[in-house]
C-alpha positions in Angstrom: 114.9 -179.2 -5.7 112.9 -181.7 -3.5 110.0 -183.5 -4.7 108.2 -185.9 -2.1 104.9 -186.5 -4.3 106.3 -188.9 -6.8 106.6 -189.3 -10.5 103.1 -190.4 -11.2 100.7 -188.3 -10.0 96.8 -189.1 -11.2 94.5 -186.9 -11.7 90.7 -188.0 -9.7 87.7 -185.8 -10.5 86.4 -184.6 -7.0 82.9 -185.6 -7.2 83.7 -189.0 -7.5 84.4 -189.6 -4.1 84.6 -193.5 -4.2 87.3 -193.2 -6.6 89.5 -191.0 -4.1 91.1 -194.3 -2.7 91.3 -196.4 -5.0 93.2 -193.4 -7.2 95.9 -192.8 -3.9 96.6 -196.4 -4.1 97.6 -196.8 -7.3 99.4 -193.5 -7.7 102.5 -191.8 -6.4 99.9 -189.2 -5.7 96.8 -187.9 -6.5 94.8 -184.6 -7.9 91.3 -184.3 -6.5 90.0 -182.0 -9.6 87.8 -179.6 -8.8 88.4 -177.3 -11.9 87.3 -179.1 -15.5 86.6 -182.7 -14.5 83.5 -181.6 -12.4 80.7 -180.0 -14.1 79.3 -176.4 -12.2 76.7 -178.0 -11.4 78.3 -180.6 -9.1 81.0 -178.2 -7.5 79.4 -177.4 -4.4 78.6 -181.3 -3.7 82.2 -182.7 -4.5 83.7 -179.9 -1.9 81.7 -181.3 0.5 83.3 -184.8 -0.5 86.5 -183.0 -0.1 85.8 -182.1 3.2 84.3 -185.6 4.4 87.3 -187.7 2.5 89.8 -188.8 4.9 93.1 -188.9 2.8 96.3 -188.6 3.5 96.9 -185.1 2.9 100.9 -185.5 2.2 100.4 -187.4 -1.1 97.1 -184.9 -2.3 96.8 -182.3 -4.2 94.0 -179.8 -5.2 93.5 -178.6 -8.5 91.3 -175.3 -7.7 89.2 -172.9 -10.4 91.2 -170.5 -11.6 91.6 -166.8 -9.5 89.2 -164.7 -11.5 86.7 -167.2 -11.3 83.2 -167.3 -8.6 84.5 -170.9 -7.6 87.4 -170.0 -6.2 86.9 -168.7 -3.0 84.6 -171.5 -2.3 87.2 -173.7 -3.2 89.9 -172.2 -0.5 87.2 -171.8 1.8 86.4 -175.9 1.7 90.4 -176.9 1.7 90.6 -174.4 5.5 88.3 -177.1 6.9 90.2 -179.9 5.5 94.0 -180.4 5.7 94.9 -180.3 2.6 97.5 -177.9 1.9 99.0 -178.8 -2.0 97.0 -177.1 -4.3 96.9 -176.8 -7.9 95.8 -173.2 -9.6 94.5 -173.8 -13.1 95.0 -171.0 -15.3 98.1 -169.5 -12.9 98.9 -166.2 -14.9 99.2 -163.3 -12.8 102.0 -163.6 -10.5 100.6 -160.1 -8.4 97.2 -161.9 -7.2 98.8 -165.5 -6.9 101.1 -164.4 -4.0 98.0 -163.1 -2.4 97.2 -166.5 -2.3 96.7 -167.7 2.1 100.3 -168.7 2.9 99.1 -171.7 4.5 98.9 -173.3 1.1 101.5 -174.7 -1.0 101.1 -174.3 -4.8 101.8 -176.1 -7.8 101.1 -173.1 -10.6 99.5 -174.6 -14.0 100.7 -172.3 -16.8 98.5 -173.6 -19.1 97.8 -170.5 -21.2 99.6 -168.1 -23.3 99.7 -165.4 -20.8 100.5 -168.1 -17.8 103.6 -169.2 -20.2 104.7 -165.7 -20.1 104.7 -165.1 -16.6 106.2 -168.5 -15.8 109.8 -167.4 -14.6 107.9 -164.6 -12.4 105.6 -167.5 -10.9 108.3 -169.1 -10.6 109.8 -166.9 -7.8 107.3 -166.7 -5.5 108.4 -168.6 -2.1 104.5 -170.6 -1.7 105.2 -171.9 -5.6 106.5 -175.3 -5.0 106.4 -176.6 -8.9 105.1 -175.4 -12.3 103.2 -177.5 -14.5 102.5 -177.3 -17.9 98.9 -177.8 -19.9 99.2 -178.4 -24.0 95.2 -178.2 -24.7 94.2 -175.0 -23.1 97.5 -173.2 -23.7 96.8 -174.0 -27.6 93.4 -172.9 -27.6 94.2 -169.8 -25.6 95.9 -168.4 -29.3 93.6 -170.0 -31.2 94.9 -173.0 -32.0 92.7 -176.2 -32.0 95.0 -179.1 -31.4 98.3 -179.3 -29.4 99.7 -182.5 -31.6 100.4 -183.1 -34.8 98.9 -186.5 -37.0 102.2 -188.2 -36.0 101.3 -187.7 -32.6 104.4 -185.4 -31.9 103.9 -182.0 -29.9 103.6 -179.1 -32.4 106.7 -176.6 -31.8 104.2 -174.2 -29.7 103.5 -176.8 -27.0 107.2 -177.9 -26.9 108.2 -174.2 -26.2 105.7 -174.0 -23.5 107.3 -177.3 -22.1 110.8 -176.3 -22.2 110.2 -172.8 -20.5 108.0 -174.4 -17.8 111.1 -177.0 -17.0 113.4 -173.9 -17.2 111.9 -171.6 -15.3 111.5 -173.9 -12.6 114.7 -175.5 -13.1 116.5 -172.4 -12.2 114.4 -171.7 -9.0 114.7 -175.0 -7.4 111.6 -175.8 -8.2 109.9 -179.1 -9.3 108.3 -178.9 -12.8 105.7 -181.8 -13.7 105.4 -183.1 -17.5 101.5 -182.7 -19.0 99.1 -185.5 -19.3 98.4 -187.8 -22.3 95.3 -188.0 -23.2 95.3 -190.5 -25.4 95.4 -193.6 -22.9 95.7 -196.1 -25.9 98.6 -194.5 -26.9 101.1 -196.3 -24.1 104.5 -196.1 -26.8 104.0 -192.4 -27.2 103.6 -192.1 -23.2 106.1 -194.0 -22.6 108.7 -191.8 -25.2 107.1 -188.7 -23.8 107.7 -189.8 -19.6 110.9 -191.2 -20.5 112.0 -187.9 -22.2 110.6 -185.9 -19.5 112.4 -187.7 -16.8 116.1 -187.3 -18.2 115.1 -183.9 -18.9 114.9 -182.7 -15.1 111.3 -183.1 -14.6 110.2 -184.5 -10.9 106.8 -186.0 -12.3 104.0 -187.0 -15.4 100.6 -186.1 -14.4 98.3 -188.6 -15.7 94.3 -189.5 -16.1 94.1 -192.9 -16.1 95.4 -195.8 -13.9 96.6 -197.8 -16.5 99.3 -194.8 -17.2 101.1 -195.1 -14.1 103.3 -198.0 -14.4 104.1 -196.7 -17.8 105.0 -193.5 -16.0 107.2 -195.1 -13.2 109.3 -197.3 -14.7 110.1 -194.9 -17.6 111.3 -192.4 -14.3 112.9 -195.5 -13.2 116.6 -195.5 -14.5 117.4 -199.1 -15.6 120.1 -201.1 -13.9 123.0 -200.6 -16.8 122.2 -196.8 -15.9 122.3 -197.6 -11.7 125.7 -199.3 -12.7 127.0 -196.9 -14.5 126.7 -194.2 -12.0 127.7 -196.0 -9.0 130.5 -196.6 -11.3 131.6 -193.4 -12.8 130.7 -191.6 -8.6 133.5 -194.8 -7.3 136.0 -193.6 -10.2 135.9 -190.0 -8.9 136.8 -190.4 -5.6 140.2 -188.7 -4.6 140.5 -187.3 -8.6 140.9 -184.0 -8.6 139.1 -182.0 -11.9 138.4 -183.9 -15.4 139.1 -187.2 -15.6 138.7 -190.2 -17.9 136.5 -192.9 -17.4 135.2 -195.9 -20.1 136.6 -193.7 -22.8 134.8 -190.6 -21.8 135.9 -187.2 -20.3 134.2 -186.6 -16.8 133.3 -183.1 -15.3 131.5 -182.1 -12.8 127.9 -181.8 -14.8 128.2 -185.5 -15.7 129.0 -186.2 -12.0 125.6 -184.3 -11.3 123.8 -186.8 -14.2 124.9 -189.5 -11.9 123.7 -188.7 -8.9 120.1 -187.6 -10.8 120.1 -191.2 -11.7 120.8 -192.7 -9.0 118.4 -190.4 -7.0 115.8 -191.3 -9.1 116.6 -194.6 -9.0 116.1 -194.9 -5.4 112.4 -193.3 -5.4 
């Protein structure tokens, strides 16, 4: 799967337009939120930011209201005068009325409720869905839940499900599947687990909602150089073997081939 947006992508509430810069420069890539960081009140004036901001539209995204809601149609209607083309649905659940979605967009589906969680392998295939990303909050209140952690911090088993089916549905799509935020930006040694987990997992990218976060994110995407060494090591040994072989002690196939070139991918990003 290719993923050109980076693994720290920060999240930049739309009508805060003299943040818009300052959030692209010190991110991989940035969501302009136009769905729950801007009150409905202040909608109609940060899409007229949208269309006077003058950003470069390869590293932006969109987060847009959800499909059954007033906003959105206002929302596509503001990105046609702007050249923006990555956009974020909030809410993605109904694969049907997402693939009516203008074709001139690219979209990054946010399963971030039960019945989005349920469609995700369906969202999945439709050619304009580039990635899949995953919410914890929403998706737990959406059955009634009222918090996505546990005291220890830890994901309850709920939101991990929702995380693994995201990265698999994706996964086996080619698609790129992007890790939920952390909200608690104190919290840097949880982050850090969590990114670091989500990166040898297969996931292209950690959305965040805070600047501080995205150093934490990159360098946990960033494989260290005993892991750089090992692959360029282990991809050297392979050459002109022929099936399993034996290297360092360890039996070598073709999957653990593919975990070294994942490092070493991600190592040159």
């Amino acid at each position: 799967m290719t993923w050109d947006l980076g693994p720290a992508i920060l999240f930049c509430p739309a009508d805060r337009p003299e943040r818009y810069a300052k959030a692209l420069e010190r991110a991989d890539s940035v969501i302009l939120d136009l769905e729950d960081a801007v009150a409905p009140a202040d909608k109609t004036a940060a899409r007229g930011f949208l269309i006077e901001s003058e950003l470069d539209p390869a590293r932006v995204i969109v987060r847009v209201n959800p499909l059954d809601s007033d906003a959105f149609a206002a929302d596509l209607a503001t990105l046609s005068q702007t050249d923006y083309r990555t956009i974020m649905l909030a809410k993605a659940e109904s694969p049907k009325r997402i693939a009516q979605i203008d074709a001139r967009f690219r979209l990054v589906a946010l399963l971030e409720t039960a019945k989005g969680v349920s469609q995700a392998e369906r969202i999945a295939d439709l050619d304009s869905v580039v990635a899949l990303m995953w919410g914890a909050e929403d998706l737990v209140a959406s059955i009634g839940g009222t918090s996505s952690r546990k005291p220890n911090g830890r994901y309850r088993d709920i939101a991990r499900y929702a995380r693994a089916r995201t990265l698999l549905a994706a996964g086996a799509r080619e698609k790129a599947a992007i890790d939920a935020v952390h909200l608690d930006i104190s919290d840097t040694k949880r982050l850090r687990i969590e990114a670091t987990d989500a990166a040898a997992s297969g996931f292209a990218a950690t959305a965040c909602v805070h600047p501080s976060q995205v150093e934490v994110i990159r360098a946990a995407y960033r494989p260290d150089h005993r892991e750089v060494a090992w692959a360029e090591s282990v991809l050297a040994a392979a050459e002109g073997q022929r099936g399993v072989f034996t290297f360092e002690g360890r039996m070598v196939d073709e999957p653990v081939l593919r975990h070294a070139r994942g490092i070493l991918r991600r190592g040159g990003a």
